[in-house]
N, C-alpha and C positions, 0 to 999 in steps of 0.2 A: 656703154652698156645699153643693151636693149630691153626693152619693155618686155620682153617674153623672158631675160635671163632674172632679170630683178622679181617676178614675180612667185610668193611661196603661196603653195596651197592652204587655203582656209582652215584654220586651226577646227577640229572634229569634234562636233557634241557630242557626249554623251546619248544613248537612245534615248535611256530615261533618265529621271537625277536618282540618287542613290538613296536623300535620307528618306523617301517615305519605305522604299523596301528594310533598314533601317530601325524604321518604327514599326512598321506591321509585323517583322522577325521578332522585336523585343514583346511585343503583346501575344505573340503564338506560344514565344518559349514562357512569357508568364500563366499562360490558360495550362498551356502542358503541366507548369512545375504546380499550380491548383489540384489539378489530377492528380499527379503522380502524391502529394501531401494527404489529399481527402483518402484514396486507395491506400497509403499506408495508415490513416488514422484508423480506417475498419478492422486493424488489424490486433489495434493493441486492446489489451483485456483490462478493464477497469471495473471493479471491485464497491460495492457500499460498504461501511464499514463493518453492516451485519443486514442480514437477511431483512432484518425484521427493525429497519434501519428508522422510520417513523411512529411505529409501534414502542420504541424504547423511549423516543422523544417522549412525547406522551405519560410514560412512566417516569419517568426522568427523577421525578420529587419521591420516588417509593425507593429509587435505586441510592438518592441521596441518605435518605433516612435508615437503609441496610448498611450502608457506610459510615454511618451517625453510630450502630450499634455495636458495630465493631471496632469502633475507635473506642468504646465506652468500657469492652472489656478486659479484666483484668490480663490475661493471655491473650497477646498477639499472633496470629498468624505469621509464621515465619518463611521464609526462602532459604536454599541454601545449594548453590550451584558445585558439584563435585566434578572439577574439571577433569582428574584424570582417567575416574572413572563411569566420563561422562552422563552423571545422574542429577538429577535435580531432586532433591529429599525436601517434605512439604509438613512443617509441625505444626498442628493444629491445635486448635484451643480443646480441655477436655471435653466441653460441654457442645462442641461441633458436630453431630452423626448426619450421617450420609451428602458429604459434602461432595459436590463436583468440582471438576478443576478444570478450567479449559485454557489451554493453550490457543492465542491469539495472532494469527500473522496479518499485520496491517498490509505487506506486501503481497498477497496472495489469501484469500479466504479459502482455498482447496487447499493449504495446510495446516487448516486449525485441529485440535485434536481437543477430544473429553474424554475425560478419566473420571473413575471414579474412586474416591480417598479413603483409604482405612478409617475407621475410628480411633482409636486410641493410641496405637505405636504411627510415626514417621510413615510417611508412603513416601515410597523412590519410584520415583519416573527415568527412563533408562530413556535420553533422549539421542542416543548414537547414530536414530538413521534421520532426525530432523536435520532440517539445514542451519548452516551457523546464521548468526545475527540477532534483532533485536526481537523480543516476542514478551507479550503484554499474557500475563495469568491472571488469572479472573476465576474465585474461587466464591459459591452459593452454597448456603444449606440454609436450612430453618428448623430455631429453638424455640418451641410451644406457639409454632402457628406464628413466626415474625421470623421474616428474611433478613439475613445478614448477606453481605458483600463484600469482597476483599479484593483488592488490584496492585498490583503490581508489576515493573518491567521489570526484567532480565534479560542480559545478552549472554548467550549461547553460545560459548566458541565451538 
């Protein structure tokens, strides 16, 4: 054998080595998927749980004590969910006049609704075109100058 058949060509570098491209790929596609995260966070609608979300804080001890008053008396506020004919009927105590009633959606506050409650016979809420789910009623009125409060959830099918 001759020196010129024994001999193999020099095994080939590489140009460059592969991990830094590697790692600068892994950093671009984490800066993108930052982006494309922040851009979708702009997007979603979050809600306080009312308008007037620190102003109620604040009251907090007046809203307690409306709820002290109604627990106190002899007729309960009652709910009563009529599924087939999708109504909600709302029986008030006698001594309640001009109570409101609001319809509460934690999921969306562009669904909440205010009514205003008969005195004396049942008031039906016809809630056929709300959406189903859970939804918090929250009923005020005032007996000689003192706030009463009422709360309660319902699910809505």
């Amino acid at each position: 054998m001759t020196a010129s058949e024994n001999t193999s060509p020099p095994p080939r570098k590489p140009r460059w080595p592969l991990w830094p491209v590697g790692i600068a790929s892994y950093y671009v596609f984490f800066v993108i998927l930052c982006f494309v995260f922040a851009f979708m966070a702009r997007k979603v609608r979050f809600d306080l749980v009312s308008d007037s979300y620190y102003e109620n804080a604040v009251n907090h001890d007046d809203l307690m004590r409306a709820k002290a008053r109604v627990r106190a008396l002899a007729v309960q506020p009652a709910l009563e969910v009529d599924e087939p004919q999708h109504r909600l009927i709302v029986h008030m105590p006698p001594e309640a006049r001009g109570a409101l009633l609001t319809l509460f959606r934690a999921a969306d506050a562009r669904e909440d609704r205010v009514y205003a409650l008969q005195d004396i016979v049942p008031s039906v809420i016809d809630y056929g075109t709300l959406p189903h789910g859970r939804w918090q009623v929250q009923i005020r009125w005032e007996t000689d100058g003192r706030a009463h409060y009422f709360q309660e959830d319902v699910f809505l099918p």
